[in-house]
N, CA, C and O of each residue as an XYZ file, in Angstrom:
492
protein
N      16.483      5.737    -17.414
C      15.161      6.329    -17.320
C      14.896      6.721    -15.870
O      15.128      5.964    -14.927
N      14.421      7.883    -15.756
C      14.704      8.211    -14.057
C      12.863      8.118    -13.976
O      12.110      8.159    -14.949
N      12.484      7.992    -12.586
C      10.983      8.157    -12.224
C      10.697      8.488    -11.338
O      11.097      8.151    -10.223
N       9.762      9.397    -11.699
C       9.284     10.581    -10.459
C       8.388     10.021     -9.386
O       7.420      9.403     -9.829
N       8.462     10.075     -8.443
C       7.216      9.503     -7.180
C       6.654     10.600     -6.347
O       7.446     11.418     -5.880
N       5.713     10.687     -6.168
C       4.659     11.528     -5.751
C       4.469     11.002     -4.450
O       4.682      9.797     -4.319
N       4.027     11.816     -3.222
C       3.347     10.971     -2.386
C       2.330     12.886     -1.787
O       2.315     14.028     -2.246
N       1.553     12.038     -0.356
C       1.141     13.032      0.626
C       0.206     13.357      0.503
O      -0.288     14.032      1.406
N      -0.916     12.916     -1.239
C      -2.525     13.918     -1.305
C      -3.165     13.051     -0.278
O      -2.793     12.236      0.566
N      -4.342     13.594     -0.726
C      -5.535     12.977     -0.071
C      -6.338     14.031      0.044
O      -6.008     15.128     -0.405
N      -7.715     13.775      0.783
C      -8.903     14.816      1.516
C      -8.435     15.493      2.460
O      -7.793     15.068      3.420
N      -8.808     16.822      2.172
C      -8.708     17.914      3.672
C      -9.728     19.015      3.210
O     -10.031     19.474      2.109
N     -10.227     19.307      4.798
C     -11.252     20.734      4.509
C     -10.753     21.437      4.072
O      -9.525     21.375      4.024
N     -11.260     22.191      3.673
C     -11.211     23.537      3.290
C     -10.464     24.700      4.566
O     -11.135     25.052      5.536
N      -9.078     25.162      4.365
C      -8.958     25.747      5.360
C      -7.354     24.891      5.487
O      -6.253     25.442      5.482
N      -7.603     23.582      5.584
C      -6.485     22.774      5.933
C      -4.876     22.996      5.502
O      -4.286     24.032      5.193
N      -4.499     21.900      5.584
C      -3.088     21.554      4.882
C      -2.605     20.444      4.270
O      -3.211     19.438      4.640
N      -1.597     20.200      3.336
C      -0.850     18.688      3.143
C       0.071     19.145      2.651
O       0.161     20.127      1.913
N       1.366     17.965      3.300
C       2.377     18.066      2.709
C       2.537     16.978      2.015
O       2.368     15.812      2.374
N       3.029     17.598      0.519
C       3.588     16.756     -0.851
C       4.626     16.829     -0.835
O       5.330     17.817     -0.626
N       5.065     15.152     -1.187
C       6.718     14.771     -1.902
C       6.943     14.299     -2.722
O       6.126     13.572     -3.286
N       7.952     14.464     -3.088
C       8.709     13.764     -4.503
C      10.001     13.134     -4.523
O      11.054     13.763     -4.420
N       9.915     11.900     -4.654
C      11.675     11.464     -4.856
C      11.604     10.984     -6.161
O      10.638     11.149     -6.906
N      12.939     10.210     -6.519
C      13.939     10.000     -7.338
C      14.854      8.691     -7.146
O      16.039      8.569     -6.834
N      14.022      7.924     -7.399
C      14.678      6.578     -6.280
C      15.475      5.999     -7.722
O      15.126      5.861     -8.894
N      16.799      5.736     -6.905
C      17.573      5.272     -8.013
C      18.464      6.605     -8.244
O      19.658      6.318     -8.157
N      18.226      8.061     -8.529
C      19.303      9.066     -8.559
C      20.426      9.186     -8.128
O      20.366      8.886     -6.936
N      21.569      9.487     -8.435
C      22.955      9.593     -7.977
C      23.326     10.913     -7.655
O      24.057     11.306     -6.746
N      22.532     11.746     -8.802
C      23.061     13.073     -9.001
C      21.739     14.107     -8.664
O      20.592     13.680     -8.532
N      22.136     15.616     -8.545
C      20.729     16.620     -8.258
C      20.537     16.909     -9.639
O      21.508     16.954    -10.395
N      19.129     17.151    -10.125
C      18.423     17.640    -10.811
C      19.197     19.490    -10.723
O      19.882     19.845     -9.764
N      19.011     20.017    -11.410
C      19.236     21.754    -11.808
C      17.801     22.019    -11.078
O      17.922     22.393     -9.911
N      16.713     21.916    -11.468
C      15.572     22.308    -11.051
C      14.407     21.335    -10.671
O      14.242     20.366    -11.412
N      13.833     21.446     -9.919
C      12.200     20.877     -9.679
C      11.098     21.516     -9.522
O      10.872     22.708     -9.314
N      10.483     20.693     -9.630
C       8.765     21.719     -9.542
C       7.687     20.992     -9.303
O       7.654     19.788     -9.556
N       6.459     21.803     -8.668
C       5.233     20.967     -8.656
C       4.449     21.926     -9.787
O       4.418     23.156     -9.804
N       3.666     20.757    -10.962
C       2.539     21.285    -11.822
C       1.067     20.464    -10.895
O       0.939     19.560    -10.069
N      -0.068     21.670    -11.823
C      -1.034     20.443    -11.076
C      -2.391     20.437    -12.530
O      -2.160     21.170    -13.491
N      -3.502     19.711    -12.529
C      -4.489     19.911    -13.161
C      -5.867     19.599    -12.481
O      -6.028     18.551    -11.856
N      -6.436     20.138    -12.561
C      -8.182     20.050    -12.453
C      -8.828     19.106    -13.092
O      -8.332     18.393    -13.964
N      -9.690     19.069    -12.786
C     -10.503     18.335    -14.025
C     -11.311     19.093    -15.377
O     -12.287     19.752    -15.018
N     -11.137     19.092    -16.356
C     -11.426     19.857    -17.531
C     -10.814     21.006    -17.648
O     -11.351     21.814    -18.407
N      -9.567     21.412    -16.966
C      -8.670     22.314    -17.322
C      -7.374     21.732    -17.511
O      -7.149     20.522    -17.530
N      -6.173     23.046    -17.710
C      -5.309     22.445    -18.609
C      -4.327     22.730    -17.622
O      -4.339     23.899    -17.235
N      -3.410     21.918    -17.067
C      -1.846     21.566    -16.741
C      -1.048     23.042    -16.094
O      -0.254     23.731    -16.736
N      -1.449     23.269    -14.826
C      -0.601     24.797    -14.681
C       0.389     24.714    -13.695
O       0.295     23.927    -12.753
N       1.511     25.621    -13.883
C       2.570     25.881    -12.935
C       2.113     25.856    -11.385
O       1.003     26.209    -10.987
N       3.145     25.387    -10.605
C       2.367     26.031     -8.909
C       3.640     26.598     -8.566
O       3.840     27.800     -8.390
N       4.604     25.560     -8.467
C       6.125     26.490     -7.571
C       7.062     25.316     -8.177
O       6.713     24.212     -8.594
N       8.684     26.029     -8.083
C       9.789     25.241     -8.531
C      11.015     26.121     -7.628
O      11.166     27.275     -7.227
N      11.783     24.803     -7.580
C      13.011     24.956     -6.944
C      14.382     25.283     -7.469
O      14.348     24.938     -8.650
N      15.341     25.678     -7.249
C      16.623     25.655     -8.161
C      17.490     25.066     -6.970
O      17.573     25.516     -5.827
N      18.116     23.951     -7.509
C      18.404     23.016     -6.475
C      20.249     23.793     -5.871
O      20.582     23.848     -4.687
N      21.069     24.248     -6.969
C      22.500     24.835     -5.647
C      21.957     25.640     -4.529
O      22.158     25.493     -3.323
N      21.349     26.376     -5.048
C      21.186     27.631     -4.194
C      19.734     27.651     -3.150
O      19.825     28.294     -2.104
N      18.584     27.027     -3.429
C      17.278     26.939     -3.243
C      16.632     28.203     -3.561
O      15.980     28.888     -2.773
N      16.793     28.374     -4.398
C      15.983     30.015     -4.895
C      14.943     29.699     -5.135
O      14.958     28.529     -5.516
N      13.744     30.210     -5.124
C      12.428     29.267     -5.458
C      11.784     30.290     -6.065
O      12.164     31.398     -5.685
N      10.854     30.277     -6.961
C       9.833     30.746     -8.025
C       8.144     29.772     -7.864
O       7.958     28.567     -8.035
N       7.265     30.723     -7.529
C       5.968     30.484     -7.019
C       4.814     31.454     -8.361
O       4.947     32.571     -8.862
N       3.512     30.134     -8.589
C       2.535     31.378     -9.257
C       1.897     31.967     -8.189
O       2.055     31.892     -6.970
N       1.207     32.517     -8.845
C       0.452     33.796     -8.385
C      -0.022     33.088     -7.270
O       0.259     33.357     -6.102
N      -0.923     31.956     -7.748
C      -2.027     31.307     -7.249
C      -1.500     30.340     -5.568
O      -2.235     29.794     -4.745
N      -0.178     30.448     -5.585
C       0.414     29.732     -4.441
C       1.393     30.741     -3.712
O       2.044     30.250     -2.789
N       1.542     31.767     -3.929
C       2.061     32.580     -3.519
C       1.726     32.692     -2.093
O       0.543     32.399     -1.922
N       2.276     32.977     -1.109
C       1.753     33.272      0.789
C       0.987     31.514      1.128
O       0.547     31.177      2.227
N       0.998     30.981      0.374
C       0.094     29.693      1.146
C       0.786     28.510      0.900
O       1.116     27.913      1.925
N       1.146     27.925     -0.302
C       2.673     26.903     -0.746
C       3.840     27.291     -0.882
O       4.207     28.291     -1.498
N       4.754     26.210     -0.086
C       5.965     26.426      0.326
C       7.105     25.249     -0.273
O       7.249     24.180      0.320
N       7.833     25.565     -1.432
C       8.423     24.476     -2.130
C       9.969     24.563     -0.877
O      10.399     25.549     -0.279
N      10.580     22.790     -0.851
C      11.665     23.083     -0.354
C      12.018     21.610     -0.774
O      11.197     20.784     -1.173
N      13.911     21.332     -0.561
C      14.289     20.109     -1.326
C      15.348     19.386     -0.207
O      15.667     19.980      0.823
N      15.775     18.235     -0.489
C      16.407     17.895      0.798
C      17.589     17.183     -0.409
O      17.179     16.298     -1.160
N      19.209     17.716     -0.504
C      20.040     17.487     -0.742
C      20.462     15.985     -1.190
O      20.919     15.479     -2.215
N      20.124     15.584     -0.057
C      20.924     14.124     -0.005
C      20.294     13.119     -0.723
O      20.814     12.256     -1.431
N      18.976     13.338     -0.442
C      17.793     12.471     -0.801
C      17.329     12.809     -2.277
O      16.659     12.008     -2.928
N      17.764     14.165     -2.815
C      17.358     14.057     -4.348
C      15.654     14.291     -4.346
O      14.925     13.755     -5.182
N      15.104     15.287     -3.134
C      14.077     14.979     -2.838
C      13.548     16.163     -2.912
O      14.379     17.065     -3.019
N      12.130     16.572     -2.886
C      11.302     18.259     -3.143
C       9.869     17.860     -2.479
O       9.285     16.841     -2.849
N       9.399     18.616     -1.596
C       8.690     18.903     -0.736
C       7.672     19.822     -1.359
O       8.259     20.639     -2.068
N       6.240     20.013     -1.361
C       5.534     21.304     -1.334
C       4.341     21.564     -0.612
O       3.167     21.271     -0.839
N       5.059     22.356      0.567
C       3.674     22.474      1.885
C       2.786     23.263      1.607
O       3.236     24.303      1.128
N       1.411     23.219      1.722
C       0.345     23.544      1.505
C      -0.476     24.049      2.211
O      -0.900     23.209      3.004
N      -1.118     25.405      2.387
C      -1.852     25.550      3.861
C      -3.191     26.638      3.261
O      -3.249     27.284      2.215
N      -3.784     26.565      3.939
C      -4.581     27.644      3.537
C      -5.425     27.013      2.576
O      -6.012     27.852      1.892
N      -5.756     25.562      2.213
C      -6.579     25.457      0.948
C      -7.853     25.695      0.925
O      -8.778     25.570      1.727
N      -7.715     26.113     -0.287
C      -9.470     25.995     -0.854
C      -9.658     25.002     -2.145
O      -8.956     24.408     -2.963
N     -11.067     25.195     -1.815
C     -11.824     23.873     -3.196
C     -11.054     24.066     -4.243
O     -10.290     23.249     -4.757
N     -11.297     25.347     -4.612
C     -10.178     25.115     -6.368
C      -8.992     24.920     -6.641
O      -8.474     24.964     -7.757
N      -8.090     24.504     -4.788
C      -6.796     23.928     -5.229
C      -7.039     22.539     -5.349
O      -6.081     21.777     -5.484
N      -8.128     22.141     -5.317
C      -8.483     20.201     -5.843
C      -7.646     20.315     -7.690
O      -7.914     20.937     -8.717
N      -6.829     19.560     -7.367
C      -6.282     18.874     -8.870
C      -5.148     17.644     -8.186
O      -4.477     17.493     -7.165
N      -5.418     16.964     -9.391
C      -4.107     15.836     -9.528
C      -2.536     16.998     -9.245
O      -2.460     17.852    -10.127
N      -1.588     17.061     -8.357
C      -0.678     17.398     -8.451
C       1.084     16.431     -9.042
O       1.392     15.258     -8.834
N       1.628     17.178     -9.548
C       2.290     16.850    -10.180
C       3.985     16.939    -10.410
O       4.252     17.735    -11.310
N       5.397     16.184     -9.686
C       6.309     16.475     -9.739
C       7.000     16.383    -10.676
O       7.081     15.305    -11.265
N       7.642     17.395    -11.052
C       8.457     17.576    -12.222
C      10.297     17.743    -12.311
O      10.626     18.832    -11.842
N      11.310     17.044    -12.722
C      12.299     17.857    -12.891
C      13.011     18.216    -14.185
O      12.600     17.829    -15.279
N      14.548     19.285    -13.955
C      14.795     19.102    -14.815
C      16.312     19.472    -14.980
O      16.654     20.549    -14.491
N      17.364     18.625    -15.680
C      18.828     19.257    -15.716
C      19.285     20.635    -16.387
O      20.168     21.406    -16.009
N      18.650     20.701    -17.208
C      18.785     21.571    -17.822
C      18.809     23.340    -17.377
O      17.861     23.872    -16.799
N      19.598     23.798    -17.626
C      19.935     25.416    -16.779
C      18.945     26.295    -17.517
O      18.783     26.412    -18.732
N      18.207     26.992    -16.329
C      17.275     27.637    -17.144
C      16.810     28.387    -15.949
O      17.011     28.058    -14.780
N      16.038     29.642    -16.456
C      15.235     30.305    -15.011
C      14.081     29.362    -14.587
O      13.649     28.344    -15.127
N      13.757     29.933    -13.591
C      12.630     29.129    -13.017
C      11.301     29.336    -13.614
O      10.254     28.727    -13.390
N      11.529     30.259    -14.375
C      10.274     30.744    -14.979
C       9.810     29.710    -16.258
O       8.628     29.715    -16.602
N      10.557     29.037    -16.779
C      11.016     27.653    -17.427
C      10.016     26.889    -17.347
O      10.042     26.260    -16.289
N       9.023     26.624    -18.074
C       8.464     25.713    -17.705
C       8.143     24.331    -18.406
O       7.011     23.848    -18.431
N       9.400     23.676    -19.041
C       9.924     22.874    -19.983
C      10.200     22.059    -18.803
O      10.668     22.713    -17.871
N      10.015     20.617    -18.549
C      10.807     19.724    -17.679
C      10.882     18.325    -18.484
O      10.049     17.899    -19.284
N      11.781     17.872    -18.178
C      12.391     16.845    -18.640
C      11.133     15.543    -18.364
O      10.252     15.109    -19.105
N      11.479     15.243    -17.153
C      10.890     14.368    -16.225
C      10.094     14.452    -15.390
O      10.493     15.150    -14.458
N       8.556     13.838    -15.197
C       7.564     13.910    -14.739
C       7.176     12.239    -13.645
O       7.479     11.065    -13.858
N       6.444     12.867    -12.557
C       5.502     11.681    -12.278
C       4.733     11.331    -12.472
O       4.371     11.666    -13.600
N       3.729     10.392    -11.726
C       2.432      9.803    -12.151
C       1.051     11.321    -11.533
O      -0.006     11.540    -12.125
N       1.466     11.973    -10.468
C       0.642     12.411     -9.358
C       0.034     11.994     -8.173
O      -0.188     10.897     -7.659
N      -0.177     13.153     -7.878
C      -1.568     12.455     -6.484
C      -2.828     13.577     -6.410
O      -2.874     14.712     -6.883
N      -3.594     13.003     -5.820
C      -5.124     13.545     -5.784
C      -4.565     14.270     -4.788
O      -3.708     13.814     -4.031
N      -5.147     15.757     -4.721
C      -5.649     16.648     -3.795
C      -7.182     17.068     -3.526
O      -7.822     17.829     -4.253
N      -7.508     16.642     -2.730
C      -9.131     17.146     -2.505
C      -9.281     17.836     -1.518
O      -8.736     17.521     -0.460
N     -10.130     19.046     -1.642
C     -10.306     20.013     -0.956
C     -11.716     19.908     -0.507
O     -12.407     20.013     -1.520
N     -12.475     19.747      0.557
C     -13.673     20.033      0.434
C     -14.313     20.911      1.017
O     -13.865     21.030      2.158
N     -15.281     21.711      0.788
C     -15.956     22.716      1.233
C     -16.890     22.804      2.648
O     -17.479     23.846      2.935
């Protein structure tokens, strides 16, 4: 059973930054893909960005496009997603995801999930 760990939310103005991580403690091997999902409160579970771990090709939504920056660190089995530029409506629980399975990034099926972390944005 593999388990995802989250770290890095917390409070920041509006305007700010944070960097989010994810390991894999206990992994031997790389994941095919990773990703961060996130949710709001009273909305539903959406894509932000994912990695493809040989190559680092990365796939971003709309909504993180020019401002989050996914990246993974080899050795460590590990995925990063820097954050800049926020605003209030990027407040959600964020969420690391992976997955072995070969697929585009556009994929948004993952195997294995974490618990999250709070992002708060404030105005």
């Amino acid at each position: 059973q593999v388990h995802l760990v989250e770290s890095g939310g917390g409070l920041v103005q509006a305007g700010g930054s944070l960097r989010l991580s994810c390991a894999a403690p206990g992994r031997t091997s790389n994941f095919y893909k990773m990703g961060w999902f996130r949710q709001a409160p009273g909305k539903e579970r959406e894509f932000v960005a994912a990695i493809r771990w040989w190559d680092g090709f990365t796939y971003y939504a709309d909504s993180a496009k020019g401002r989050f920056t996914i990246s993974r660190d080899n050795a460590a089995n590990t995925v990063d997603l820097q954050t800049s530029s926020l605003k209030p409506e990027d407040t959600a629980v964020y969420y690391c995801a992976a997955d072995d399975r070969l697929s585009t990034l556009r994929t948004v099926e993952y195997n294995d999930w974490g618990q999250g972390t709070q992002v708060t944005v404030s105005s």
